[in-house]
N, C-alpha and C positions, 0 to 999 in steps of 0.2 A: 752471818755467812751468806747466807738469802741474799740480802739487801744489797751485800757487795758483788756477790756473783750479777743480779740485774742491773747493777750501775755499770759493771765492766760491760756488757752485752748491749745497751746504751751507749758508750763510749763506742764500740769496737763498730758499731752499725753507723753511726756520726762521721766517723773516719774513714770508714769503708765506701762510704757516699759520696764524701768530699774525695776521696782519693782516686775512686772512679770516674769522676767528669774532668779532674786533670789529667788522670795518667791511666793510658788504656795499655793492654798486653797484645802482641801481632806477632805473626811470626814468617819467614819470608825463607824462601827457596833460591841459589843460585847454584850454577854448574860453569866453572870456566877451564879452556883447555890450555895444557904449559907446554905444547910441543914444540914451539921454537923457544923454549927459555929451559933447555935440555940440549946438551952437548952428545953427541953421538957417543963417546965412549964414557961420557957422565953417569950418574947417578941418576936413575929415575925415581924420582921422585919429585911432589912439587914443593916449588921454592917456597918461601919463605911470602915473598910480595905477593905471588899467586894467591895464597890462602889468605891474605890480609884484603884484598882488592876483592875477592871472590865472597870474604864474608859483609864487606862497606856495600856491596849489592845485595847479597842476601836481606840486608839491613831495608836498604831502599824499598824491595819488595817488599818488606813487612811495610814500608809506609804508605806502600800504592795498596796493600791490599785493606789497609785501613783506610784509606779513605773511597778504595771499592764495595766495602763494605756500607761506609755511609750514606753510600746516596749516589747515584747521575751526577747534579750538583757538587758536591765535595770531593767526585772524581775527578772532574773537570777543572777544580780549581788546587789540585796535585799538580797538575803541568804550569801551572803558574808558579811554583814555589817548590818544583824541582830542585833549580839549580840553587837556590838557598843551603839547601837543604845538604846537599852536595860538598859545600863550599862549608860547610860546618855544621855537621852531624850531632856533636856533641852538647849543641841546642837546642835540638830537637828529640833526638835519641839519648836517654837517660842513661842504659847500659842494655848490653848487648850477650845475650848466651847463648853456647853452641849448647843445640841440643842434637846433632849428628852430625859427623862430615863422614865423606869417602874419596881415596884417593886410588883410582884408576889408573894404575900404570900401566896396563897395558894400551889401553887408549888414550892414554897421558890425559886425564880430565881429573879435575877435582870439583866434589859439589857439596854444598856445606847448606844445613839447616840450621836456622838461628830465631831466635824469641829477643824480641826488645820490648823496652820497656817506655812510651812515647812522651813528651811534655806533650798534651793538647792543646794548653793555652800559650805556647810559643809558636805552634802550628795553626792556628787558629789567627791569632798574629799576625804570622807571615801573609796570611792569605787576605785578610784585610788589609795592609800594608800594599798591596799588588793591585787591590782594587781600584775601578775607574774611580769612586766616589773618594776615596783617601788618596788618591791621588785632583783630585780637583782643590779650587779654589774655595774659602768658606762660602765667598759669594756664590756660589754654582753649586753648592750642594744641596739638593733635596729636603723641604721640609718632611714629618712624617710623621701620623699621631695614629692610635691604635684604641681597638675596646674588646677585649677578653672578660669575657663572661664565664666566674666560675659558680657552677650549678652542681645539683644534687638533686634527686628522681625523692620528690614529698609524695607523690601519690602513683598509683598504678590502676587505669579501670580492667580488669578482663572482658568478654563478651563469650557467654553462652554458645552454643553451635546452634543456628537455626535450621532444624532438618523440616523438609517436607517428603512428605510419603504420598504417594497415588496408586491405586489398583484399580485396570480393568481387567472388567469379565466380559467375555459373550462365549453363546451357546447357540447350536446349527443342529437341527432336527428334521429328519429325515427317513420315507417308509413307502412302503407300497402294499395296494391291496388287490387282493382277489377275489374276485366271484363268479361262481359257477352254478348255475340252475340247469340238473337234467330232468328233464318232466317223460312221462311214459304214459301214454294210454294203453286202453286195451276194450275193445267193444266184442257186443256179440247179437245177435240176432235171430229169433227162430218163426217158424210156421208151421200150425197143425191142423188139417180140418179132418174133423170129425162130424160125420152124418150131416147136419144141417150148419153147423155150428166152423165157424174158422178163429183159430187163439191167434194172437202173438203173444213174444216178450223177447225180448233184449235187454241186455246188462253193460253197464262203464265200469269202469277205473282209472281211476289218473293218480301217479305217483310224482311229488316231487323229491326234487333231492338236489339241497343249495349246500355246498360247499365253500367257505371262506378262509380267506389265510391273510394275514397284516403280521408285517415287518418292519422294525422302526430300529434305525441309526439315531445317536446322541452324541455330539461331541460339543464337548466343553471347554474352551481357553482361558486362560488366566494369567495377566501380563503384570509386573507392579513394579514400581519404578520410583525416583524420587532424586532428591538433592541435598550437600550438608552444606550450609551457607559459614564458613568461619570468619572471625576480626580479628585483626589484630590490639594489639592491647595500647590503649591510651595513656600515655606519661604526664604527668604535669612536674616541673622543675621549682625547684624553689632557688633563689640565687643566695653563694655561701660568699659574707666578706671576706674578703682577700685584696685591699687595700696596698698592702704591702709588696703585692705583686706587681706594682706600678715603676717600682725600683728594679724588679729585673728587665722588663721590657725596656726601659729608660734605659738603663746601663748598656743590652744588648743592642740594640738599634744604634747609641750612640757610639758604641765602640766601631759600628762599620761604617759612620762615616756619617750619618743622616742626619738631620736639623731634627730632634724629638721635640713632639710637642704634644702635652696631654691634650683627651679629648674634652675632660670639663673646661679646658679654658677654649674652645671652639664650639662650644654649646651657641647655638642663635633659636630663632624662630622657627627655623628650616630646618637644625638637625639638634637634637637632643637625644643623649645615652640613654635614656630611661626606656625610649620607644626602641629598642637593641634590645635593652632585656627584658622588656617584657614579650619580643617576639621569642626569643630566645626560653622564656619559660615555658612554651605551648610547643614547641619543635623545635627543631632542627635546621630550618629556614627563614632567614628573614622575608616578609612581606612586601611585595613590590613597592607599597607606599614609600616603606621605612627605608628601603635602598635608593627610593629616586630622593628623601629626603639629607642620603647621608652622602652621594653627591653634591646634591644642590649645596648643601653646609660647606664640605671641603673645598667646592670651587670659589664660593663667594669668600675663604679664609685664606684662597690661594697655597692649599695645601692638595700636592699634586698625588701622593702616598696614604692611603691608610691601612694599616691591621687590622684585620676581624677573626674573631674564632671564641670557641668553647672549651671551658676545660671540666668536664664532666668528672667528679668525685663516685667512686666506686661504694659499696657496701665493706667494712673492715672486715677485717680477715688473720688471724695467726699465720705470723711467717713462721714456716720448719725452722729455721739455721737458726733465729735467734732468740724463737720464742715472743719476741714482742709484735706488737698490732701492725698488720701493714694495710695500707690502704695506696688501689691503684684509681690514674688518672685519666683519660684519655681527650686528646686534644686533636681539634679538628681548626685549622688557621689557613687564613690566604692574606693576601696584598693585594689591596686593588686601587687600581689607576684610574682616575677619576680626569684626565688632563683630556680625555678625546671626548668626545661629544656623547660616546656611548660607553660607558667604563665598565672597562674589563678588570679580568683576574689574570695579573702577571705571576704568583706563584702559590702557591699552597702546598700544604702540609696535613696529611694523616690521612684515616685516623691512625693515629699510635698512642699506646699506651706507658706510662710513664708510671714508678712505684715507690713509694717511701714509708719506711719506719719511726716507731718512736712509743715508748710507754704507755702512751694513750692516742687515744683515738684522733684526738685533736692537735695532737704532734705529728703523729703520723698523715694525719692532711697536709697538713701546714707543707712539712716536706715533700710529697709529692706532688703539691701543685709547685715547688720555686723547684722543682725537677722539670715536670712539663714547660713552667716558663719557662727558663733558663734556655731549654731543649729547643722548643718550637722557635722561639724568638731568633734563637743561632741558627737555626734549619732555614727561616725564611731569610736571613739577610744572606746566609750563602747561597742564597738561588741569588739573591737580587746582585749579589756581588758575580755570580755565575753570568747572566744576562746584562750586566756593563750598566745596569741602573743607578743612576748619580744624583 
């Protein structure tokens, strides 16, 4: 009973995955008024077409707020695929439910809330279908080759805090003294003569008296001061095979129109994948070297487009809902144009995070990296499709 309850929970999370990148949930607000489709002694109330017309925009709105939701980008290329959309609903819009209306008769309005239910990859379609590049010639479309580096954090260094401490002192002494010496004599002197004979005598005294007094101030300061030097922590990546992910890229790229072309068969002297991931296991940036090499590669193979990006493997994790391992992704991608002298970055993507399930640990990878592909790879060509890139 075990076994079959984890296999269903297994299935329901496979399904629930794949059903999520076809068909997403939107839900869209309209209000229209029926005051001239009301006769003055009529019935107030709204018609019939009012409510039908008033919920086929309700509708639209859940489409524009889907693709408001997605992006700049994928807003921008709604107005491209509008009127498709318009012209037949029921290709795009799987089914449609009121989840409230209200009918205003005193101000004769009716406004209806509704939840649909989307095809994304008929909508997805359309908008490639509209693009400069699928509308071009085979000859005039774009080649374009790509290198997604998917890694995993092997090591972590910390760094201790390096504090320094300092304390001064000083000390200021200060006093004064007094002295006083009173001195006192005192003399005397006499004279006697008798019969033949004349005496003297006289007498001294001398009194001192020294008085002193010292008074002494002390002050003492004491100031202490210091610094906490912190680092940040050092990752080193190890790179996880995902081979397989060469087929989502390839499929998406070539679904918008572009010439794919793997990056091993573009390998020369001048640009090799290995020197990509080995920048890519020490950071987060490639090395000047390694970009004026993956340049120099692409122009001498006459390939005007390439993809670059990381797809960073999380630590696994129990999902609540289903019980089984989930582990998340996060992808950081751009496109860059190597055709001007000095190549730039025509569009990028993230970081975002991207997440999948699956019994074990190595299922659950598996899936959320063809999530992030699948993801990233569709995110960049609807920019490139956004900006008229062929």
């Amino acid at each position: 009973m075990q076994i079959m309850k984890y296999l269903i929970a297994v299935v329901l999370a496979a399904f629930a995955a794949q059903l999520s990148a076809q068909v997403h949930q939107a839900r869209g607000q309209y209000a229209l008024s029926y005051k001239d489709s009301v006769s003055t002694f009529g019935r107030k109330e709204a018609p019939a077409e009012i409510k039908q017309k008033a919920q086929q925009e309700a509708a639209m709105k859940a489409v524009e707020a889907y693709y408001a939701e997605a992006g700049q980008s994928e807003s921008a290329n709604f107005d491209a695929v509008r009127g498709k959309i318009l012209e037949n609903q029921s290709r795009y819009i799987l089914d449609t439910t009121v989840i409230s209306e209200t009918d205003n008769t005193k101000d004769l309005q009716y406004s209806v809330v509704v939840r649909v239910s989307l095809n994304v990859a008929n909508l997805r379609n359309a908008v490639q279908a509209s693009s400069a590049i699928a509308k071009a010639a085979d000859s005039e479309k774009s080649a374009l080759s790509f290198v997604f580096v998917s890694r995993q954090v092997e090591s972590t260094k910390s760094f201790d805090d390096r504090v320094f401490k300092r304390e001064d002192n000083s000390a200021a002494l200060s006093g004064s003294r007094q002295v006083r010496d009173a001195v006192s004599e005192k003399t005397s002197e006499g004279e006697a003569i008798k019969r033949s004979q004349v005496s003297t005598h006289g007498s001294a005294s001398r009194e001192l008296d020294r008085n002193v007094n010292i008074s002494v101030k002390s002050t003492v300061t004491s100031e202490t001061g210091g610094s906490t030097v912190s680092r940040t922590n050092e990752s080193t990546w190890r790179v996880v095979p995902s081979a397989n992910l060469n087929q989502v890229f390839i499929s998406q790229f070539s679904q918008a129109g572009y010439d794919v072309i793997e990056a091993a068969m573009v390998e020369s002297e001048k640009f090799k994948v290995s020197e990509i991931e080995a920048d890519y296991k020490s950071g987060n940036d490639l090395q000047p070297k390694t970009l004026r090499s993956i340049a120099a590669g692409m122009k001498e193979a006459q390939i005007p487009y390439i993809a670059l990006g990381t797809l960073d493997v999380g630590f696994p994790a129990k999902d609540p809902q289903t019980g089984l391992v989930r582990v998340s992704v996060t992808v950081n991608a751009k496109v860059w144009d190597v055709t001007r002298p000095i190549p730039r970055t025509r569009a990028a993507v993230g970081p975002v995070v991207y997440s999948g399930v699956g019994p074990s640990e190595e299922e659950a990878r598996g899936n959320a990296l063809k999530s992030a592909a699948n993801s990233a790879s569709q995110e960049l060509s609807s920019r490139m499709t956004t900006m008229g890139l062929r």
